[in-house]
matplotlib code that plots the C-alpha trace (Angstrom):
import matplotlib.pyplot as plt

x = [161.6, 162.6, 165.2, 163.1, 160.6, 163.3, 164.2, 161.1, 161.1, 163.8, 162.5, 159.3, 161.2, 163.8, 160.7, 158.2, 161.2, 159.2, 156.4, 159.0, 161.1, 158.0, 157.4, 160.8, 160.8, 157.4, 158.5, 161.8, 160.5, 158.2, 161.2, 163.2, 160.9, 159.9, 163.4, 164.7, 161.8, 162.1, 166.0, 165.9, 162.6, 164.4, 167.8, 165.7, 163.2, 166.4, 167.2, 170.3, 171.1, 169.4, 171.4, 170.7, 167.9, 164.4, 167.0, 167.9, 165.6, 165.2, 164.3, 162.3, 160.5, 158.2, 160.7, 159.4, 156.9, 153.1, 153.4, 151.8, 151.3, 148.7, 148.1, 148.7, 151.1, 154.8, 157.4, 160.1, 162.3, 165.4, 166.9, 167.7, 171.7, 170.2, 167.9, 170.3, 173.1, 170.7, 169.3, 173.5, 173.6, 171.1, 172.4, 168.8, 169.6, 172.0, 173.5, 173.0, 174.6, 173.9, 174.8, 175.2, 176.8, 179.2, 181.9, 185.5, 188.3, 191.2, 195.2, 197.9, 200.8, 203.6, 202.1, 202.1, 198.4, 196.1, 192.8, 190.2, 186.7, 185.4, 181.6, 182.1, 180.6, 180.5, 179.1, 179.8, 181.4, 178.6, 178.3, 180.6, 179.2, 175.5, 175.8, 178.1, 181.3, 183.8, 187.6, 190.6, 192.9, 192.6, 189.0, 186.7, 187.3, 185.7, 182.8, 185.9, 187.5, 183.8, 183.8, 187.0, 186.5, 189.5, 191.0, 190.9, 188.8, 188.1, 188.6, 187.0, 189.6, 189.0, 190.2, 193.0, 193.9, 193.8, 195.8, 198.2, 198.5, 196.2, 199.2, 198.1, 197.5, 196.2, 198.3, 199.4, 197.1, 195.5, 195.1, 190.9, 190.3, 194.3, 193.6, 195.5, 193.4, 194.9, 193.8, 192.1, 190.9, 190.4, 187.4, 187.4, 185.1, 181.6, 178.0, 174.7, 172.1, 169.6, 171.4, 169.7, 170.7, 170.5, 168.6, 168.2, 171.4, 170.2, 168.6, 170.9, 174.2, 177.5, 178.8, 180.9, 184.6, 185.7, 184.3, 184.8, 183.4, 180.5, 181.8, 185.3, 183.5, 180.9, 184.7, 186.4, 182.7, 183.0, 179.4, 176.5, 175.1, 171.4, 168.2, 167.7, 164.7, 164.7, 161.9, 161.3, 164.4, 166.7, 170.7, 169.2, 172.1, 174.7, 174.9, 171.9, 174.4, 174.6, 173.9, 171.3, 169.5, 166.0, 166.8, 166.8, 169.5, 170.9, 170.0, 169.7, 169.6, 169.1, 170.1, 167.6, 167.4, 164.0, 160.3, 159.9, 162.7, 161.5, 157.9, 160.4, 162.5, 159.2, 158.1, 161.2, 160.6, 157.6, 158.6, 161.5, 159.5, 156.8, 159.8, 160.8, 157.5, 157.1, 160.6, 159.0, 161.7, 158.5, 155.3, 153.5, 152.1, 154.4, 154.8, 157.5, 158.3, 160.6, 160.8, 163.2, 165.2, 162.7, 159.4, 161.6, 162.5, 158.5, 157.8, 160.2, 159.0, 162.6, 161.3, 160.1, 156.3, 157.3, 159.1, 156.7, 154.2, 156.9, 157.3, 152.9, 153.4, 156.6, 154.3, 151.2, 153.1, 154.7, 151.2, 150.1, 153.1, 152.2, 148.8, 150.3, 152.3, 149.7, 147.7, 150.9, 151.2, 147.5, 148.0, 150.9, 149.4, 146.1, 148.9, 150.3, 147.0, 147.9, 150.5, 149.3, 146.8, 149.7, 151.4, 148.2, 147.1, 150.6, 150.1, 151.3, 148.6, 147.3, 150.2, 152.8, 151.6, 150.9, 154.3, 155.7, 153.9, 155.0, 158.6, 158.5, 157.1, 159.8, 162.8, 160.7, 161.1, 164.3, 165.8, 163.4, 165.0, 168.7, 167.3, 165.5, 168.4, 170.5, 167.6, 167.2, 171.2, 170.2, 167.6, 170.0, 172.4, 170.4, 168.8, 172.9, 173.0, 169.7, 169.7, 168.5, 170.3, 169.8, 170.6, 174.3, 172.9, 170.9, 173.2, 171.3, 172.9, 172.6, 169.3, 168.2, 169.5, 168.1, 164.6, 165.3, 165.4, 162.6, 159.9, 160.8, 160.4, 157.3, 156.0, 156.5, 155.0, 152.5, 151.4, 152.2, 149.3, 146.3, 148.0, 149.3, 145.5, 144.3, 147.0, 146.3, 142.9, 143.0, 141.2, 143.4, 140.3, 139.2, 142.6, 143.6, 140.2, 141.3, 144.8]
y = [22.4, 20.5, 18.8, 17.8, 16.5, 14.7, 13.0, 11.9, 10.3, 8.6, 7.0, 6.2, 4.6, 2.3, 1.5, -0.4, -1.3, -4.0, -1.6, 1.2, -1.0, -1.9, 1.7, 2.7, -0.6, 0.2, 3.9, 2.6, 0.2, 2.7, 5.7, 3.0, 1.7, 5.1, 6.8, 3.6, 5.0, 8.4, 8.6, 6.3, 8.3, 11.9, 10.5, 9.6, 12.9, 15.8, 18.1, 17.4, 20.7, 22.7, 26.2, 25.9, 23.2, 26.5, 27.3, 24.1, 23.1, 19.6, 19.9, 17.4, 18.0, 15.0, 13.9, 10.8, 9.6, 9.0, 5.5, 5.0, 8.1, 9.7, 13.0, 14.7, 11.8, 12.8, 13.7, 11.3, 11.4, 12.6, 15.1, 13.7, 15.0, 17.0, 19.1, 19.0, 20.5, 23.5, 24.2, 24.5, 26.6, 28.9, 29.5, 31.2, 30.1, 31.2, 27.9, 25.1, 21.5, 18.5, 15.3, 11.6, 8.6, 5.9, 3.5, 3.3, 2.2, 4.6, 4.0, 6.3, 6.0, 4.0, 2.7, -0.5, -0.2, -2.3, -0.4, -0.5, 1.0, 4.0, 5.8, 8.7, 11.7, 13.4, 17.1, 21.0, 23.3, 24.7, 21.3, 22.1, 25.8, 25.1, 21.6, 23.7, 21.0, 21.6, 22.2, 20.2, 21.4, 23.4, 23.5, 22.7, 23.3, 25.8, 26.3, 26.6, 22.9, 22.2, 23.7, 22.4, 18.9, 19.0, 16.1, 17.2, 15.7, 16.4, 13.4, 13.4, 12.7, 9.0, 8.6, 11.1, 8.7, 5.9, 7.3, 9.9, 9.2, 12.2, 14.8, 17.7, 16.1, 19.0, 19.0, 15.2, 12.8, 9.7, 6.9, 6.3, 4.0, 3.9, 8.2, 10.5, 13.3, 15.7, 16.6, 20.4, 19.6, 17.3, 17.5, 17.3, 14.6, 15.5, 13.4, 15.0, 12.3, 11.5, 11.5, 13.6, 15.0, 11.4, 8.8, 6.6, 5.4, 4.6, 7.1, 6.9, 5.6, 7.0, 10.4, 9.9, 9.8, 11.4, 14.1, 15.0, 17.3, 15.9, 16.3, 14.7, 11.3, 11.4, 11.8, 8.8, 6.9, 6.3, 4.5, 5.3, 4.1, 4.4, 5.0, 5.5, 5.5, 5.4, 5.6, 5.7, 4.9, 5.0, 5.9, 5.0, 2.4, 4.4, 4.9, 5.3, 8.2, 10.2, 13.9, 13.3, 9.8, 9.6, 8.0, 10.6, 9.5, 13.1, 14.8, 18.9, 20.9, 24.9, 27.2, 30.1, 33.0, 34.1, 32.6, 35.3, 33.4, 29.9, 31.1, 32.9, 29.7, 27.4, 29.6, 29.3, 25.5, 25.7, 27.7, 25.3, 22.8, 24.4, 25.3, 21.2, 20.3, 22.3, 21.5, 18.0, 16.9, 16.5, 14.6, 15.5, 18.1, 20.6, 19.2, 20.4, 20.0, 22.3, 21.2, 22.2, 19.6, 18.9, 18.6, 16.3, 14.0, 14.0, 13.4, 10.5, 8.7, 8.9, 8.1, 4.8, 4.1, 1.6, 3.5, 6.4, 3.6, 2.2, 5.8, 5.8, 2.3, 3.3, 6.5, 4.0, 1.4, 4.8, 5.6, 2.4, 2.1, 5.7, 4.4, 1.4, 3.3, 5.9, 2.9, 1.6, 5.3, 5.5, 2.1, 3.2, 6.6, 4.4, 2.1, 5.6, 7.1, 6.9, 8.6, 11.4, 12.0, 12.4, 15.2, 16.7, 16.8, 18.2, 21.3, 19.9, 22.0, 20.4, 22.2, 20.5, 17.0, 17.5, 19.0, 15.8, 13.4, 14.6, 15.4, 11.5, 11.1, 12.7, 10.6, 7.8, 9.0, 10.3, 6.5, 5.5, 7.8, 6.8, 2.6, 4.1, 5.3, 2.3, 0.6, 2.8, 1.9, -1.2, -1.1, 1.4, -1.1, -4.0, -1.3, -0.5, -4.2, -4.6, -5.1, -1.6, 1.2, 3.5, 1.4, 2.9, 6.2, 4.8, 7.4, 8.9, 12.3, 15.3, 16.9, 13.4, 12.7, 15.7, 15.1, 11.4, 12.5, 15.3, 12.5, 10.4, 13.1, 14.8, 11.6, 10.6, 13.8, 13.3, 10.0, 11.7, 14.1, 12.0, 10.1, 13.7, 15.2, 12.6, 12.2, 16.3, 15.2, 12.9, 14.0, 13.9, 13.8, 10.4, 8.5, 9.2, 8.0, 4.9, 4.9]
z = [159.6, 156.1, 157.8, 161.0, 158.4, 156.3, 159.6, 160.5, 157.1, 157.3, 160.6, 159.0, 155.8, 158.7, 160.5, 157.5, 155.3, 153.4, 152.4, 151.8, 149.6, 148.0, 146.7, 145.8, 143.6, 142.2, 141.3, 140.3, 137.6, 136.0, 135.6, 134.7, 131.7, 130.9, 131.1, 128.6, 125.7, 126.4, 126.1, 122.7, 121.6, 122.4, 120.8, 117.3, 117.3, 117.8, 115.6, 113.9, 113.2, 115.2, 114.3, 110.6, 110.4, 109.5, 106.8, 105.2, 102.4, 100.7, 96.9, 95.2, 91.2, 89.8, 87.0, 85.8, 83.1, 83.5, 84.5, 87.4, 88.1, 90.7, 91.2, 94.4, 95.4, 96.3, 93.6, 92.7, 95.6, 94.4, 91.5, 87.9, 87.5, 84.5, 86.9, 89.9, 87.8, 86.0, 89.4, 90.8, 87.9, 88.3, 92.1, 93.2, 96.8, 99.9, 99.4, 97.2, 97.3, 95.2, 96.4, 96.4, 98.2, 97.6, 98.4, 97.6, 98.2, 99.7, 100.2, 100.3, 97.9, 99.1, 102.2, 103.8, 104.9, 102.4, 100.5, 102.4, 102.2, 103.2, 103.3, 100.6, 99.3, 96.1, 96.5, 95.8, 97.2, 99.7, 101.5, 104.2, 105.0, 104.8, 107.3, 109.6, 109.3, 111.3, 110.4, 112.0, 109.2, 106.1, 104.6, 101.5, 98.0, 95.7, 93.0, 91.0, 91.4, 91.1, 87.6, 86.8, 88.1, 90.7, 91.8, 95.4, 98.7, 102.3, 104.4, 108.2, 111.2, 111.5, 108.0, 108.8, 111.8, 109.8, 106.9, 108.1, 112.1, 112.5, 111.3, 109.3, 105.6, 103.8, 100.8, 100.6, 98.2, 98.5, 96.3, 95.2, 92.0, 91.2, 91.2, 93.4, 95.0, 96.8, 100.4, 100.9, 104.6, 107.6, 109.3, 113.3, 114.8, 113.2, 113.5, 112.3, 113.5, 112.2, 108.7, 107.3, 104.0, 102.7, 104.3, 101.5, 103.1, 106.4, 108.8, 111.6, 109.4, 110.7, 108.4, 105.7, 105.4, 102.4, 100.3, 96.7, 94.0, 92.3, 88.9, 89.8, 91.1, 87.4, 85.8, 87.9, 87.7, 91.0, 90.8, 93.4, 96.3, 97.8, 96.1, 92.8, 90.1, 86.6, 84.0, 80.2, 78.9, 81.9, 80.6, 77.2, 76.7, 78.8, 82.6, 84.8, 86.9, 82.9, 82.6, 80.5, 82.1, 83.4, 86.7, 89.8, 92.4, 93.4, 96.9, 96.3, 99.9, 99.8, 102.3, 102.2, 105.4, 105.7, 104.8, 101.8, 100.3, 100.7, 99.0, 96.0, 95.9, 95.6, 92.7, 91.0, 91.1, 89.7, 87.1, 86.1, 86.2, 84.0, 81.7, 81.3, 80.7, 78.1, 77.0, 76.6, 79.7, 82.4, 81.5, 84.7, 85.9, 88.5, 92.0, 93.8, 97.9, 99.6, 103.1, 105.9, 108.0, 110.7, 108.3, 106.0, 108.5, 109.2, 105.8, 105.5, 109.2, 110.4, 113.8, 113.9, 114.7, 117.5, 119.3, 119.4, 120.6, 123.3, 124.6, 125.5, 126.7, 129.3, 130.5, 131.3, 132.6, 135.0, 135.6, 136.8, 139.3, 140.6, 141.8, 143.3, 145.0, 146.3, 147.6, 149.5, 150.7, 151.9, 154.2, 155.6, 157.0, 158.2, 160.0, 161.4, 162.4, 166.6, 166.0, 163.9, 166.3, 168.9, 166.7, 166.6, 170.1, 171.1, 168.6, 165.0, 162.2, 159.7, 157.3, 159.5, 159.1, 155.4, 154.7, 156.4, 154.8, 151.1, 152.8, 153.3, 149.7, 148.2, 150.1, 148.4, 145.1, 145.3, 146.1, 143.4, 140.9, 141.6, 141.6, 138.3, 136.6, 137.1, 135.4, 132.7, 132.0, 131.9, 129.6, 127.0, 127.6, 126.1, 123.3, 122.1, 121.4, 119.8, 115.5, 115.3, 113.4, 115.8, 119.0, 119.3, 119.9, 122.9, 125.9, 128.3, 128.6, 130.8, 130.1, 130.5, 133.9, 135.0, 133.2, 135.4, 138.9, 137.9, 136.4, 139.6, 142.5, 140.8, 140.4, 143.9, 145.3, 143.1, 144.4, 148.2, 147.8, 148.7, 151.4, 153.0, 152.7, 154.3, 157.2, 158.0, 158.5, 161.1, 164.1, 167.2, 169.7, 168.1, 167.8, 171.3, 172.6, 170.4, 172.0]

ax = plt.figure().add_subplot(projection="3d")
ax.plot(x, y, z, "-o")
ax.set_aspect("equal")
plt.show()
């Protein structure tokens, strides 16, 4: 019987093309707009991690002076290198990694290609297991070339490309600040988007391309990149990136298994922190925020306001086109009412008629859906080449596609109920007296 209904659709669809071309576009327009926010607002709300992101922790401490000071307000938002490197120290987590970004330039000895720069990161040892990176060739370094300030690095395979025609490099150095640094390992293609462990760098920036211990870029003073705040005396004459400067500019992500060991890791916090203060390090009072991936990227509005506001608008302006297109659907089964009565009076039930009526609904929104999606290209398409830092990231991908022609059929046999109830209940008796 489907396919008897889905031919009657069809004739109905050939026989009022104007107001059936009229509903597909209506439907088409709304999936499309709403498709277009949806895809950018799921793109810019995922989880960037999603295996590891309950068990990675961002660790801020309150740091600074009483200057301005408010209580219950948020802690300095990164780690002083002084409390960054004592918590490394004390190693109370799974994983630990302290971090920080820059921008150098790289070459290779004896090449013809000029220095150019590339998006860097100085970190420990943990980095790479704790984010999950993934291995071309060779792998990271140790807590040891931490310790002794290696002059190693990990470079990702677009530098590789660039640098060494994409052979195996582990073991051959490049050239950073006039320094050779020998290559440990390559990373394959890798993007965890949103950025998270640093957005003081841009939310959605691209990941870095080379890695290097922490203390081997304070030993080269490769400089620093991002946020950073200083107070009191800042590098009290010296550098603001000094062990011993008040200015926080050091990210510090724990990897911790269960929720008994977040709580034990927050009291540890609190207790260092207590400890500083009464070192006469900390003038506030303790206020410490250990937050996992997804309630950091909360905390720090990642997802833009607008685009959460876009999303509402897309789903009205769907709504709107919904009711257009159930009034369109309720003329056209007035216009059909002689021969409903017909189907009727030659033995068609109620269910029959009904079951044809959102039959024909659903053709409807299945050719709104596929004019929908080519929309919704469209509209990605002008979103990639939009100012926006995230615009690039703007694909509409499977579960998307899928979550597409879904929206758009239940949509249309949504919008097919009403105009089906009241087709079953047209009275034969009546219309054929009318005939």
């Amino acid at each position: 019987m489907f396919l008897h209904y889905l031919e009657l659709a069809a004739r109905s669809a050939r026989a009022s093309k104007g107001l059936s071309a009229l509903m597909v576009l209506a439907l088409a327009l709304g999936i499309g707009a709403c498709m277009t926010t949806l895809t950018v607002y799921h793109v810019l709300s995922g989880d960037p991690i999603p295996a590891r992101s309950a068990r990675l922790f961002n660790v801020q401490l309150d740091a600074a002076d009483m200057v301005g000071y408010k209580a219950g307000q948020e802690p300095v938002f990164d780690l002083t290198r002084f409390d960054a490197a004592a918590l490394l120290r004390d190693r109370r987590a799974t994983r630990q990694a302290m971090m920080s970004g820059t921008n150098v330039a790289v070459s290779v000895p004896d090449s013809q290609v000029k220095p150019f720069f590339a998006g860097t990161r100085y970190t420990s040892a943990d980095f790479f297991a704790m984010f999950d990176a993934p291995w071309q060739f060779g792998g990271g370094w140790s807590a040891a070339d931490d310790e002794a300030e290696a002059r190693v690095a990990v470079i990702s395979a677009a530098l590789n490309d660039r640098l060494f025609g994409g052979a195996n490099s582990v073991g051959r150095e490049l050239i950073v600040r006039g320094q050779p640094l020998r290559v440990v390992g390559v990373l394959k293609p890798w993007k965890l988007q949103p950025h998270f462990y640093d957005v003081t760098l841009g939310s959605y920036t691209e990941t870095e391309d080379l890695f290097l211990p922490f203390s081997t870029a304070m030993l080269m003073k490769l400089g620093h990149w991002g946020n950073m705040d200083c107070w009191g005396k800042g590098g009290n004459g010296g550098s603001p990136l000094d062990l011993n400067a008040s200015c926080s500019f050091v990210q510090y992500w724990v990897e911790l298994d269960r929720p008994e060991d977040a709580a034990a890791y927050r009291d540890y916090l609190v207790r260092y922190s207590d400890a500083q203060r009464a070192a006469g390090r900390y003038e506030r009072p303790s206020n410490v925020r250990l937050r996992n991936v997804m309630q950091w990227l909360d905390a720090q509005k990642v997802l833009p306001a607008d685009v959460r506001l876009q999303t509402w608008l897309a789903f009205g302006f769907l709504l709107v086109c919904v009711v257009n297109m159930v009034g369109l659907l309720l003329a056209k089964t007035l216009r059909r009412a002689g021969e409903i009565g017909v189907r009727r009076a030659l033995g068609a039930t109620r269910g029959a008629i009904f079951a044809q009526f959102v039959v024909e609904a659903g053709l409807l929104g299945l050719m709104g859906a596929l004019l929908g999606l080519a929309l919704a290209q469209g509209g990605l398409w002008l979103v990639r080449h939009s100012p926006s830092d995230y615009a690039r990231l703007a694909e509409l991908d499977a579960p998307m596609l899928a979550l597409t022609l879904g929206l758009a059929l239940l949509a249309s046999l949504c919008a097919g109920l009403l105009p089906a109830w009241r087709a079953a209940l047209v009275t034969p008796a009546v219309q054929l007296k009318v005939s």
